[in-house]
C-alpha positions as CSV (number, residue, x, y, z in Angstrom):
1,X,-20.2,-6.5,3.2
2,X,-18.8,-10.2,3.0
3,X,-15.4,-9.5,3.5
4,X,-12.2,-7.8,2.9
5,X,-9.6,-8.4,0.2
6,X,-6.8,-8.3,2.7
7,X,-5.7,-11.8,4.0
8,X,-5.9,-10.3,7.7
9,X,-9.5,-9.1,8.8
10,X,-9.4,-4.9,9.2
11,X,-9.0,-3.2,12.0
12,X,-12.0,-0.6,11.4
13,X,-14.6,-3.6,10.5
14,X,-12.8,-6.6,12.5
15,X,-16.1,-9.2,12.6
16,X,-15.2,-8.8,8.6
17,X,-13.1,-11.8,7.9
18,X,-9.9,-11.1,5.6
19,X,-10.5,-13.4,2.3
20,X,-8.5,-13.5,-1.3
21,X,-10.8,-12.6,-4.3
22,X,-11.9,-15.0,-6.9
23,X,-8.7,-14.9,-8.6
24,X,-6.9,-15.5,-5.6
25,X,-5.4,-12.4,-5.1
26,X,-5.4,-10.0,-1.9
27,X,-6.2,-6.4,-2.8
28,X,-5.2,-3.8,-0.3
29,X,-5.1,-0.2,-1.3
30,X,-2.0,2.0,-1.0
31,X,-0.8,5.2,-0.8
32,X,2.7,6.5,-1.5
33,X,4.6,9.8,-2.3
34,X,7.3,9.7,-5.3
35,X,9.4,12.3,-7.0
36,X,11.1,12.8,-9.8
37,X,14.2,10.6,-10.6
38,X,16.8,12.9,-10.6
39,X,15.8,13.8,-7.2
40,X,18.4,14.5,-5.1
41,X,19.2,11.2,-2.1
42,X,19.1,14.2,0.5
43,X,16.3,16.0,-0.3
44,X,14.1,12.2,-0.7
45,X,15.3,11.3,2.7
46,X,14.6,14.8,4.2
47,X,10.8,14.1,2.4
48,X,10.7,10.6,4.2
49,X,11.8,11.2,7.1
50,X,9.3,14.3,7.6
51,X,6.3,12.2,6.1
52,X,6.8,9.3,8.3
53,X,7.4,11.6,11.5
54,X,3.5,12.9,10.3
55,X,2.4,9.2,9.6
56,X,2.9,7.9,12.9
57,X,1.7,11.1,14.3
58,X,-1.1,10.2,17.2
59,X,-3.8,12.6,15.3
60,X,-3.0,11.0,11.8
61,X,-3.3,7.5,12.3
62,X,-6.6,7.7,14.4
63,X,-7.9,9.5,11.4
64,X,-6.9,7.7,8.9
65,X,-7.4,4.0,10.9
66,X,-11.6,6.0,11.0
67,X,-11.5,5.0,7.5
68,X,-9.5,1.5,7.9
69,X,-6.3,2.7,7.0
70,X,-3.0,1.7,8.4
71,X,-0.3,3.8,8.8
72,X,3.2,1.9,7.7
73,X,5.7,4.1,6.4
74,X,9.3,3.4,5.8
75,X,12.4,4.1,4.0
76,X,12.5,5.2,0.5
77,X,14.7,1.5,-0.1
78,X,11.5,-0.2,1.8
79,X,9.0,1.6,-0.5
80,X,10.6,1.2,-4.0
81,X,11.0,-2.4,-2.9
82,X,6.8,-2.9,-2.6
83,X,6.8,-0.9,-6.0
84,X,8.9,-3.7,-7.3
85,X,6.6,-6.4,-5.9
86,X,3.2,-4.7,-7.0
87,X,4.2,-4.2,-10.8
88,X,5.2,-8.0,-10.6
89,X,2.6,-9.5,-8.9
90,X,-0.3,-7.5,-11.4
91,X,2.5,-8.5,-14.3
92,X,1.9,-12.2,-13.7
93,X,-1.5,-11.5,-13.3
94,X,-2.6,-9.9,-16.3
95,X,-0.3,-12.3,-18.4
96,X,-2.1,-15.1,-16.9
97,X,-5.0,-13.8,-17.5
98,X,-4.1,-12.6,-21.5
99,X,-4.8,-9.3,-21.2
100,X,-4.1,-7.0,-23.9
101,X,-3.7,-3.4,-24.5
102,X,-6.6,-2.5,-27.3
């Protein structure tokens, strides 16, 4: 391994130096929980609040930083807000780049 696509080096492989990919982007993997959009607001908050208790749980994080996860959690406001971003950034992207649906 040369690197990682993250702009910071990782915490599980640290003497790997964080670097952008050839097209200049930094590519960090994510994982999030959605529901449908007619969920209720109390029932999404109950959801978040519950899975960022577990997130930040002692047991989760060491597990999940064995594979060079980070734990981050947040509010459903914070998370719909990086949805946002993501769809942009790979928007610009792949019109930059003239890709086409075949």
């Amino acid at each position: 391994m040369l690197g990682v696509t993250s702009l910071t080096r990782s915490r599980a492989r640290p003497t790997f130096r964080g670097r952008r990919n050839a097209a200049g982007l930094e590519l960090i993997g994510w994982y999030g929980v959605v529901a449908p959009k007619r969920t209720p607001a109390a029932i999404i908050n109950r959801l978040s609040s519950a899975i960022d208790e577990v997130l930040h749980s002692p047991d989760v994080k060491e597990r999940l930083a064995a594979d060079g996860s980070e734990t981050v959690g947040g509010t459903p406001a914070d998370f719909e807000r990086h949805l946002r971003n993501e769809v942009e950034r790979f928007r610009k992207v792949i019109r930059e780049a003239g890709i086409r649906r075949e």
